[in-house]
C-alpha positions, 0 to 999 in steps of 0.5 A: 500500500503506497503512503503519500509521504511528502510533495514530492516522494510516494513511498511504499514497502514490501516486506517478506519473512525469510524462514530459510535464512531464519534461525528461531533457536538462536534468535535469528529472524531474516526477512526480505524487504523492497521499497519503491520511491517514486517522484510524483512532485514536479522537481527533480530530486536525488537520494542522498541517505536512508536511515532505519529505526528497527524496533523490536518487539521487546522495546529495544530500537536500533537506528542505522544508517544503511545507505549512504548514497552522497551525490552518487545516489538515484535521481529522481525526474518528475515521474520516476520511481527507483526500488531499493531491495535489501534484507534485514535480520532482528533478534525478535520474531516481529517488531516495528520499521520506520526509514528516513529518506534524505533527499535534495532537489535539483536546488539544491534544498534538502528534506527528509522525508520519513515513512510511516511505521510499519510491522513485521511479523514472523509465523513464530509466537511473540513473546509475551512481557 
């Protein structure tokens, strides 16, 4: 389901568990995850960043920075969408996503634009607290 997110940026995720790559007994659970970003403003803009903020169900929050893409990342024309493919791995069977997207027009003026939250979630029981 895509989330209008800004003026200019729709972005929508996709998230599937990975059962194969997933180790419950050492607390081990991976899943696979595409994102679209589309431009659906009327400037062009670039991707520069994408932060992650994991939290899991357990109320531990990890933040990373995942991809640094610099003047080196996707440029985006009125119109274009790029997909950003990556897996993720966490020590809970289900938790809560949120990404930061920083962005620069061909301005030069720079946003960020964060997506909503979102779960995953595992066939395997949640812990109860």
């Amino acid at each position: 389901m895509p989330y209008a997110l800004a003026p200019v940026l729709q972005i929508s995720t996709r998230t599937v568990f990975l059962p194969h790559r997933s180790t419950p007994e050492e607390k081990n659970y991976a899943w696979a995850e595409e994102s679209q970003v589309s431009n659906c403003g009327l400037v062009t803009v670039q991707l520069r960043m994408r932060c992650c903020r994991l939290i899991r169900e357990d109320g531990f929050c990890i933040s990373t920075q995942d991809r640094t893409y610099g003047d080196m990342g996707p440029v985006l024309h009125p119109g274009d969408s790029v997909s950003i493919s990556q897996n993720f791995w966490a020590e809970t069977p289900s938790g809560i996503v949120v990404y930061s997207y920083g962005v620069a027009t061909e301005r030069g003026e720079e946003f960020t634009v964060e997506t909503p939250a979102y779960s995953f979630d595992s066939p395997f029981p949640r812990a109860v607290h």
